[in-house]
N, CA, C and O atoms as a Tripos MOL2 file, in Angstrom:
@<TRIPOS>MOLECULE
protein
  220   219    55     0     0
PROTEIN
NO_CHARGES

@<TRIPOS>ATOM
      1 N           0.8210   -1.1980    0.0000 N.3       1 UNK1
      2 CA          0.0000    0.0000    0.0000 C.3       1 UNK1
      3 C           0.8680    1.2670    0.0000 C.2       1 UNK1
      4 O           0.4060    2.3670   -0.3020 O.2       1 UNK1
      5 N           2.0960    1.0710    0.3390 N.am      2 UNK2
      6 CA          3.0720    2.7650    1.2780 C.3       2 UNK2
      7 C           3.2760    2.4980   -0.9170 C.2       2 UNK2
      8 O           2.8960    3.4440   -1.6060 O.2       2 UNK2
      9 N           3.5460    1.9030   -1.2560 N.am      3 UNK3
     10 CA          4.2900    1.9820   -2.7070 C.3       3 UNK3
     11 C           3.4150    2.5040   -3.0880 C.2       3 UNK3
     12 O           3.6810    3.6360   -3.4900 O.2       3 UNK3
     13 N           1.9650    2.0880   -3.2050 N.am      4 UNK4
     14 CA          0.9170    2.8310   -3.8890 C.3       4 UNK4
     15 C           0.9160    4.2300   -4.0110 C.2       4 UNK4
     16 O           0.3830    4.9030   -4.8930 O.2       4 UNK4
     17 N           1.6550    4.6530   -2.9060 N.am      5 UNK5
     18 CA          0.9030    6.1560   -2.5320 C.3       5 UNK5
     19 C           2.5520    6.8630   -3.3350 C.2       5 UNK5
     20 O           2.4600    7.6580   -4.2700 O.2       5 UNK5
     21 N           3.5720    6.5350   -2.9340 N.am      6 UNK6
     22 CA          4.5150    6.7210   -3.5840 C.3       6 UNK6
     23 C           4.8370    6.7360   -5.2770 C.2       6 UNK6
     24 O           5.5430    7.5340   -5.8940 O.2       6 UNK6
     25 N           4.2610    5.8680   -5.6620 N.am      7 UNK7
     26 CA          4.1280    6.0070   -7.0840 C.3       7 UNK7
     27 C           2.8370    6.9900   -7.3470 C.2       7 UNK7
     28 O           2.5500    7.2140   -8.5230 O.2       7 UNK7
     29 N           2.2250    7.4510   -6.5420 N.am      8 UNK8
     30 CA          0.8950    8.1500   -6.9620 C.3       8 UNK8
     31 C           1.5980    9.7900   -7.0300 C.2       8 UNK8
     32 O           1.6390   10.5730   -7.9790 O.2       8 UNK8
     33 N           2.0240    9.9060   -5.8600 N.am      9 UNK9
     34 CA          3.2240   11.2420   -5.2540 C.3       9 UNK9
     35 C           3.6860   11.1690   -6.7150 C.2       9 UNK9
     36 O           3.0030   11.8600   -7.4710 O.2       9 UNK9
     37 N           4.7330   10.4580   -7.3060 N.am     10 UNK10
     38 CA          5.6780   10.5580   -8.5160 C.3      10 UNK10
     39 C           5.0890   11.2170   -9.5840 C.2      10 UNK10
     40 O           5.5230   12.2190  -10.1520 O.2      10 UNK10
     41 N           3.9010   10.4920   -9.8650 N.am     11 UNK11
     42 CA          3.2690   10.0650  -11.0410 C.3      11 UNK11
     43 C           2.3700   11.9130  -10.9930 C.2      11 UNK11
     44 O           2.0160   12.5720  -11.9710 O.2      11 UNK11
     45 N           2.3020   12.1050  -10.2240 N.am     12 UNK12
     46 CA          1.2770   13.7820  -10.1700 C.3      12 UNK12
     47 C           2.6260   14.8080  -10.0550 C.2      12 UNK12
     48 O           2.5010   16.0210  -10.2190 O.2      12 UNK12
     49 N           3.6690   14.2990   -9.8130 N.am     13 UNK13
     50 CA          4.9780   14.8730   -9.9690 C.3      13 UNK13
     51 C           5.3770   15.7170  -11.1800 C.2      13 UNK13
     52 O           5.6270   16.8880  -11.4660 O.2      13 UNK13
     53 N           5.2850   14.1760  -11.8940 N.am     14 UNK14
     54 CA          6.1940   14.2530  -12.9880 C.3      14 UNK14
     55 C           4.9150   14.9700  -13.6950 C.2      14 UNK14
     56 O           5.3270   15.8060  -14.4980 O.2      14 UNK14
     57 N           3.5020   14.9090  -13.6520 N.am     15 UNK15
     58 CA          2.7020   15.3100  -15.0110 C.3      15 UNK15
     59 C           2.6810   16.6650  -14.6740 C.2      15 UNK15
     60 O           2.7160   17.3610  -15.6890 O.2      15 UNK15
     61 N           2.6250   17.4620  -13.3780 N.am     16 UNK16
     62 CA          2.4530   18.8340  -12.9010 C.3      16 UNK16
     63 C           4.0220   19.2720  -13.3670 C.2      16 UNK16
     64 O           3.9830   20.4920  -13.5240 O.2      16 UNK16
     65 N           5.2110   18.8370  -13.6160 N.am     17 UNK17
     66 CA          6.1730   19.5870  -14.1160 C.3      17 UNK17
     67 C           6.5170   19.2810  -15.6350 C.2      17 UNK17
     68 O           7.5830   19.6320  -16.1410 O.2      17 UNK17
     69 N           5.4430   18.5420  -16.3740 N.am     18 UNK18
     70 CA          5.3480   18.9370  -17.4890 C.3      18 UNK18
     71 C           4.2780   19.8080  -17.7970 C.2      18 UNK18
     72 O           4.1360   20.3380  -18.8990 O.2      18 UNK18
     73 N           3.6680   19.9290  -17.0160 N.am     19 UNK19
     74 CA          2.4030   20.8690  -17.4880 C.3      19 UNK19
     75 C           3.3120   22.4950  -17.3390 C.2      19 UNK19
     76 O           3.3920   23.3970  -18.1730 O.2      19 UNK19
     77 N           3.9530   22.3970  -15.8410 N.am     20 UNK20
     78 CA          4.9080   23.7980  -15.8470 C.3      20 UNK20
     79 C           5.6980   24.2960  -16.8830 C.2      20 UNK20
     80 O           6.0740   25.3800  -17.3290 O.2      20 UNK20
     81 N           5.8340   22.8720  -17.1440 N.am     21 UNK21
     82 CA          7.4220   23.1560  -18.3790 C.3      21 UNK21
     83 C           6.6160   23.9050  -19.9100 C.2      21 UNK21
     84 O           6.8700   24.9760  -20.4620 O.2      21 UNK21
     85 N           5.5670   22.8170  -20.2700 N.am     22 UNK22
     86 CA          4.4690   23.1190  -21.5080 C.3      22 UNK22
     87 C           3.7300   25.0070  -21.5420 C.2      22 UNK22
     88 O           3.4960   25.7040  -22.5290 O.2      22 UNK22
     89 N           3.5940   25.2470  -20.4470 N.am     23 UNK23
     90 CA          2.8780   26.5010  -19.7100 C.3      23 UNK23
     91 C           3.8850   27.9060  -20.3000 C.2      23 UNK23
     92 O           3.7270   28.9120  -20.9930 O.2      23 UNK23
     93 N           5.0360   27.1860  -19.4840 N.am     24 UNK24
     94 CA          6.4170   27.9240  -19.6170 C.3      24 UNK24
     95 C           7.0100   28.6550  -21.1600 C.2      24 UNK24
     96 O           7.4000   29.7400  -21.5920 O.2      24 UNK24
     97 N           6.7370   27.0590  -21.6700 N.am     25 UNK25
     98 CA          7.2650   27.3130  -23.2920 C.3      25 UNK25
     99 C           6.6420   27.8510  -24.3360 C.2      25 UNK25
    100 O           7.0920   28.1860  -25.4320 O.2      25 UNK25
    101 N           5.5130   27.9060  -23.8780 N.am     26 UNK26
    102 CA          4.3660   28.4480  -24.9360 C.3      26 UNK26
    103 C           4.2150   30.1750  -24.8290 C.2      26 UNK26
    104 O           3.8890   31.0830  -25.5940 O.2      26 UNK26
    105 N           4.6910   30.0340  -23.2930 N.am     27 UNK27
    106 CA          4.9600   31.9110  -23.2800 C.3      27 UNK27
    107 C           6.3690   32.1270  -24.1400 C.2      27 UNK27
    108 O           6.4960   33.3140  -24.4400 O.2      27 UNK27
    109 N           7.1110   31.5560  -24.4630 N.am     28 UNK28
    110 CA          8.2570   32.3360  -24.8790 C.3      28 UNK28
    111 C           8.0900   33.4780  -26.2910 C.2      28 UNK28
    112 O           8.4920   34.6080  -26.5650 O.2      28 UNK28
    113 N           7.4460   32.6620  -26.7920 N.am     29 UNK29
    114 CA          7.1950   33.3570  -28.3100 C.3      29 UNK29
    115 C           6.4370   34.4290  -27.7390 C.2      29 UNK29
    116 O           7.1390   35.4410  -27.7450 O.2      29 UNK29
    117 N           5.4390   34.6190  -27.3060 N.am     30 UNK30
    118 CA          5.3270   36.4390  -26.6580 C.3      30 UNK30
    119 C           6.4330   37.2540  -25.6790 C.2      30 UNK30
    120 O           6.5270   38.4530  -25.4170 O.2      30 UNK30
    121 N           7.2830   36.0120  -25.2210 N.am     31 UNK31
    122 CA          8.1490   37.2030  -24.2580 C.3      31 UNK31
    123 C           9.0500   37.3170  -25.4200 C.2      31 UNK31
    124 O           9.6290   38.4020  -25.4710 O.2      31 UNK31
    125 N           9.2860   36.6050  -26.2320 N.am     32 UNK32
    126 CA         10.6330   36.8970  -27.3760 C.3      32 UNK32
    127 C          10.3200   38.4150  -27.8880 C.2      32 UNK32
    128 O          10.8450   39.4990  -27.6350 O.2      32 UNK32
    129 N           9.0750   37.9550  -28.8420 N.am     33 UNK33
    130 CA          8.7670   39.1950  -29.1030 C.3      33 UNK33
    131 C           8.8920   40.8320  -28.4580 C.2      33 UNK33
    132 O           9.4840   41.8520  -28.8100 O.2      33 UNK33
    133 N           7.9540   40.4340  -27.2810 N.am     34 UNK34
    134 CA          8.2830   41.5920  -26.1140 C.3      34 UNK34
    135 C           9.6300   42.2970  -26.4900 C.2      34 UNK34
    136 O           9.8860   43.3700  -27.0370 O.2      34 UNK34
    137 N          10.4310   41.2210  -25.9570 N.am     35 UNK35
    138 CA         12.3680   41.4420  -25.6370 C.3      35 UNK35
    139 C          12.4740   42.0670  -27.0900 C.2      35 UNK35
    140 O          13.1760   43.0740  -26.9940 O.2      35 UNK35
    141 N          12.0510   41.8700  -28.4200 N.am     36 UNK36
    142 CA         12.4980   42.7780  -29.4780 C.3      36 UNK36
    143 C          12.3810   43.8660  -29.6060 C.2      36 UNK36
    144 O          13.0590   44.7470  -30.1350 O.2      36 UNK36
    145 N          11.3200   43.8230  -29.0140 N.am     37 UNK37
    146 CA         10.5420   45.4080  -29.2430 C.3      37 UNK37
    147 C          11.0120   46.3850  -27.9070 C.2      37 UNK37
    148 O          10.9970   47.6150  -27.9550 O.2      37 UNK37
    149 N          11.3170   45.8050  -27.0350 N.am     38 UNK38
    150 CA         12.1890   46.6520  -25.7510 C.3      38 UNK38
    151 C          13.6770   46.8310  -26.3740 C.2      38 UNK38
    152 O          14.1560   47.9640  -26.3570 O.2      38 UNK38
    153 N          14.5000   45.6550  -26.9750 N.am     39 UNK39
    154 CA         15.7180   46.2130  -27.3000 C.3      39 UNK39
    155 C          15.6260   47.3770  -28.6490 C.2      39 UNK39
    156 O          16.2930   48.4100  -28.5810 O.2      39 UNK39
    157 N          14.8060   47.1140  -29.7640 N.am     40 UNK40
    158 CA         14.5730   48.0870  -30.4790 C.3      40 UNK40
    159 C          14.3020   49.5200  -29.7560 C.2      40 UNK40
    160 O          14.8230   50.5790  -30.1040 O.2      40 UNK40
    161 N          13.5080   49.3710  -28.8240 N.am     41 UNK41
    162 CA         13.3350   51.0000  -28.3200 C.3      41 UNK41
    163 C          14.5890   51.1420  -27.4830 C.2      41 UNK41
    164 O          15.0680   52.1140  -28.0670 O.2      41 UNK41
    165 N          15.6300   50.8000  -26.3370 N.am     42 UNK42
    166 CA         16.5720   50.8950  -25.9220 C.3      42 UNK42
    167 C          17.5440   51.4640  -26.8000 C.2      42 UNK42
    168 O          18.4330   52.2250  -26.4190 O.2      42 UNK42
    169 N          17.3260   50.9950  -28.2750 N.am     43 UNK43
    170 CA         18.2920   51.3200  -29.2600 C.3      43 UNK43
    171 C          18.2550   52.2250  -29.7590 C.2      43 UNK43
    172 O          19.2000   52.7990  -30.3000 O.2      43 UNK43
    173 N          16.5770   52.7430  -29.6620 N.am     44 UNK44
    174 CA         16.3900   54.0100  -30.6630 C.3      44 UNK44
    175 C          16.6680   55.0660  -29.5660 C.2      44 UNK44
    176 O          17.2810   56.0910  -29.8660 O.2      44 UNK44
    177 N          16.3760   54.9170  -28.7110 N.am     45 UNK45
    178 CA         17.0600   55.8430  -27.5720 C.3      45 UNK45
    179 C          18.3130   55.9580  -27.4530 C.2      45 UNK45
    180 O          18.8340   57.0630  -27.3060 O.2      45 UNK45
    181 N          19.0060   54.8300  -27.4980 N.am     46 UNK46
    182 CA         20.7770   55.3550  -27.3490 C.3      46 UNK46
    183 C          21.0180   56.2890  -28.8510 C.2      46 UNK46
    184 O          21.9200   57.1250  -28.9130 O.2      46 UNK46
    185 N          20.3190   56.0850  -29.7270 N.am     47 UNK47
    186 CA         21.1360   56.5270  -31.2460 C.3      47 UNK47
    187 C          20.3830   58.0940  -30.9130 C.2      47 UNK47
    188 O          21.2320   58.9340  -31.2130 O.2      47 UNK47
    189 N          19.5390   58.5580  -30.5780 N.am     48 UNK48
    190 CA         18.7390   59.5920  -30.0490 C.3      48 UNK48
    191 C          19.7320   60.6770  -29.3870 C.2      48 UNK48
    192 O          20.1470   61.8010  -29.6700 O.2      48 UNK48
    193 N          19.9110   59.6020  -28.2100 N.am     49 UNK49
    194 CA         21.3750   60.2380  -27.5420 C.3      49 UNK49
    195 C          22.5050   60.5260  -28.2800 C.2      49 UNK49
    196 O          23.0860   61.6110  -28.2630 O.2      49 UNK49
    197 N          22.7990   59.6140  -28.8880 N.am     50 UNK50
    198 CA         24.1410   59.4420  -29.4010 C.3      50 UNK50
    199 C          24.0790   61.0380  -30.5680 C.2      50 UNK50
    200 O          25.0250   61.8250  -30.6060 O.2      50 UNK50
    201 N          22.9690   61.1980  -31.2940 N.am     51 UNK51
    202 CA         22.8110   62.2030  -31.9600 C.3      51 UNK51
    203 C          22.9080   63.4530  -31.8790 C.2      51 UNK51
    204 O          23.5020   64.2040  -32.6530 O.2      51 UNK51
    205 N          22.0550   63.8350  -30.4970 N.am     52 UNK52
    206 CA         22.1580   65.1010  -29.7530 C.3      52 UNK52
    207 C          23.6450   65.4780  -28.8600 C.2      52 UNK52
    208 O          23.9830   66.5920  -28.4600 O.2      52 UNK52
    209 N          24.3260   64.2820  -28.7140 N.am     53 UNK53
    210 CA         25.8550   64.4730  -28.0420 C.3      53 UNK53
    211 C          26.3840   65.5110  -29.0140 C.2      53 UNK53
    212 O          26.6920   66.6860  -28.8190 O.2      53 UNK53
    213 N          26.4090   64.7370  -30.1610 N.am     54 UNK54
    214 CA         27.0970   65.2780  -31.9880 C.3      54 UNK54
    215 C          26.7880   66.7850  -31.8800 C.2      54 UNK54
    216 O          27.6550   67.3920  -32.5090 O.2      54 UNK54
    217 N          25.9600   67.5620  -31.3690 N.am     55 UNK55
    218 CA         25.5540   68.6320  -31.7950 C.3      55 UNK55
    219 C          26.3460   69.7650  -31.2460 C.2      55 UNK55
    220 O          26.0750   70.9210  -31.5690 O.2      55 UNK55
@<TRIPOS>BOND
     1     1     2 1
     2     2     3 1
     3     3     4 2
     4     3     5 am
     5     5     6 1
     6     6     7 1
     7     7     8 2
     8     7     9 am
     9     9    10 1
    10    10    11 1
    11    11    12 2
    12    11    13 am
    13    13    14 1
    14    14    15 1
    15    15    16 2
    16    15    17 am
    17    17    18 1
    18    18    19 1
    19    19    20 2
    20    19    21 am
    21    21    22 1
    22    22    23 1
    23    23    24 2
    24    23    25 am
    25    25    26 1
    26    26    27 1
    27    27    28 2
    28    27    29 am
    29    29    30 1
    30    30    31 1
    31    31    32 2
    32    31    33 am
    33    33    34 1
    34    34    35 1
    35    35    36 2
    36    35    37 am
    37    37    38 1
    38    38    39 1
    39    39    40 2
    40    39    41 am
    41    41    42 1
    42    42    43 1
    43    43    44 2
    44    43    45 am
    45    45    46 1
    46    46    47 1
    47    47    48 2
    48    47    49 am
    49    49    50 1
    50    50    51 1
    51    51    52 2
    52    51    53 am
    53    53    54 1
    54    54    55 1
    55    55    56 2
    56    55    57 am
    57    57    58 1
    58    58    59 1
    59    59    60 2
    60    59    61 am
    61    61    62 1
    62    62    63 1
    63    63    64 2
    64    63    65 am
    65    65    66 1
    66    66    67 1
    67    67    68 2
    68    67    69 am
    69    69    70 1
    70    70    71 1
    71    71    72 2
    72    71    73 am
    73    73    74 1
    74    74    75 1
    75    75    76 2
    76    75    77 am
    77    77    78 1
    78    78    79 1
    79    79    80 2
    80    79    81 am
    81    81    82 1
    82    82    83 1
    83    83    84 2
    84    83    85 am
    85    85    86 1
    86    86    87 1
    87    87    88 2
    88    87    89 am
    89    89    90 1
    90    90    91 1
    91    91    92 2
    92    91    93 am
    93    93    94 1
    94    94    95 1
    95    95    96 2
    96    95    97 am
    97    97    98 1
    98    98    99 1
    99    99   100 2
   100    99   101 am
   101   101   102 1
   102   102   103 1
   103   103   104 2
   104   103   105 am
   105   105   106 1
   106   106   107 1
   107   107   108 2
   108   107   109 am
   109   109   110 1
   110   110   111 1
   111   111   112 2
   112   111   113 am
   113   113   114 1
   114   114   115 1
   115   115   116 2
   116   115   117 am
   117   117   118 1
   118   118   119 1
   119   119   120 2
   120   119   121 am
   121   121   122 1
   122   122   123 1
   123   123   124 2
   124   123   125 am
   125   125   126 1
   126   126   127 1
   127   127   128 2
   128   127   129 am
   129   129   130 1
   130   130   131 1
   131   131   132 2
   132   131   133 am
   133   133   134 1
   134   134   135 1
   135   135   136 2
   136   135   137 am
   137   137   138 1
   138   138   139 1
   139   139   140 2
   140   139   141 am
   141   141   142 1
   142   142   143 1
   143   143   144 2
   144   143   145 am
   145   145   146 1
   146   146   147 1
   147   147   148 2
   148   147   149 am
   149   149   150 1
   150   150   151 1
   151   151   152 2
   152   151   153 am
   153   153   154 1
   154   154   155 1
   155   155   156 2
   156   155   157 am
   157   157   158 1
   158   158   159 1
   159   159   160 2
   160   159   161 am
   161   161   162 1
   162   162   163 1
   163   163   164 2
   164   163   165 am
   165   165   166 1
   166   166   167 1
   167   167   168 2
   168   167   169 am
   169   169   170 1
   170   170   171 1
   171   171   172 2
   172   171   173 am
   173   173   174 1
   174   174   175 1
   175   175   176 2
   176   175   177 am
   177   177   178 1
   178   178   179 1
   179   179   180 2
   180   179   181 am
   181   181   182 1
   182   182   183 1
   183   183   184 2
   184   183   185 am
   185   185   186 1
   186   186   187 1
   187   187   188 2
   188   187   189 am
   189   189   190 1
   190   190   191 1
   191   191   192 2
   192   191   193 am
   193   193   194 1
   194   194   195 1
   195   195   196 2
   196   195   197 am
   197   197   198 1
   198   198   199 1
   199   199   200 2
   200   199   201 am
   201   201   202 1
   202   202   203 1
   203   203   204 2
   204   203   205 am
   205   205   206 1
   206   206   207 1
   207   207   208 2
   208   207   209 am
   209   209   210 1
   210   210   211 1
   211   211   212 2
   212   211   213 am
   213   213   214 1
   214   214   215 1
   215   215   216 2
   216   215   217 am
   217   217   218 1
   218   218   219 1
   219   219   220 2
@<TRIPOS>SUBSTRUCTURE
     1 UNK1         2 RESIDUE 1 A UNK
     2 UNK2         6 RESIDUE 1 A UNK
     3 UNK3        10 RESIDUE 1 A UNK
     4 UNK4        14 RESIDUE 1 A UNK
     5 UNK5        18 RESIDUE 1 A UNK
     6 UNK6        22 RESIDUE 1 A UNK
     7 UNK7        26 RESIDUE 1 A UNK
     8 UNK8        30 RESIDUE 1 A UNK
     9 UNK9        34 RESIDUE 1 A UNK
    10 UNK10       38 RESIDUE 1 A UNK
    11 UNK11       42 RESIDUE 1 A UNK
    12 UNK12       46 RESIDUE 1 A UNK
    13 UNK13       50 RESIDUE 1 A UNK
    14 UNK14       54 RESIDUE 1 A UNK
    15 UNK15       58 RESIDUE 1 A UNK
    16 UNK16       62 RESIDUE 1 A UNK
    17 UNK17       66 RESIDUE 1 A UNK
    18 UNK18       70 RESIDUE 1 A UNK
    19 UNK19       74 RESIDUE 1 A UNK
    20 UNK20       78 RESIDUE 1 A UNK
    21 UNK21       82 RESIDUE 1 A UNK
    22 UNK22       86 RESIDUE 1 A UNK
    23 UNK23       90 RESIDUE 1 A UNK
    24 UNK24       94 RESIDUE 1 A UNK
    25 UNK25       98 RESIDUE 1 A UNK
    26 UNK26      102 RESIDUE 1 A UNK
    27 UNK27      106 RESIDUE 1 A UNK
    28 UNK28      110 RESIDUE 1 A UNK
    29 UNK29      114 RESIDUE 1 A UNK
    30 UNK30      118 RESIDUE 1 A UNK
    31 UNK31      122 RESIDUE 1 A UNK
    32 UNK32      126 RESIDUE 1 A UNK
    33 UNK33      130 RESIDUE 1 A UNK
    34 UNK34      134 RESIDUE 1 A UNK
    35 UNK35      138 RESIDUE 1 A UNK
    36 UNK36      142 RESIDUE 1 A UNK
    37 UNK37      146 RESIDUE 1 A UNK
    38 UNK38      150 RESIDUE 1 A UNK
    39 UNK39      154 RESIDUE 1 A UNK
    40 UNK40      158 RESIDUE 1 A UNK
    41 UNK41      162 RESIDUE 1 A UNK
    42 UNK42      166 RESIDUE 1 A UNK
    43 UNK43      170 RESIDUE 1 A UNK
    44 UNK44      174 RESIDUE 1 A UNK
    45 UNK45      178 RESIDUE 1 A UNK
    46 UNK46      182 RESIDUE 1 A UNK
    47 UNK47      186 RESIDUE 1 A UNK
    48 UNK48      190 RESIDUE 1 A UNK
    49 UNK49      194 RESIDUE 1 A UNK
    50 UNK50      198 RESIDUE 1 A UNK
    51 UNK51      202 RESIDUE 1 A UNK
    52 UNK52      206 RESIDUE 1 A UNK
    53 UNK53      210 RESIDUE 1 A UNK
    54 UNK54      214 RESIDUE 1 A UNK
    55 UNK55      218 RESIDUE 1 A UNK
């Protein structure tokens, strides 16, 4: 019976940290995106700067 419960523990283990992992990965493609569009503006701001230094 103690095994029963032990393989039950595992078994809700292992499927709840693929569900985390699945959850996880499916956000990336919106945070990627995000991260482009923040380094693009970071960038247009330094060249902004970088422009008005020149003057």
């Amino acid at each position: 019976m103690e095994l029963a419960g032990w393989v039950t523990v595992a078994t809700v283990a292992v499927v709840g940290g693929f569900t985390v992992l699945g959850h996880l990965f499916d956000q990336i493609p919106a945070l990627a995106q995000k991260m482009i569009t923040a380094i693009r503006s970071v960038r247009a701001v330094r060249d902004e700067v970088k422009r008005n230094v020149r003057r």
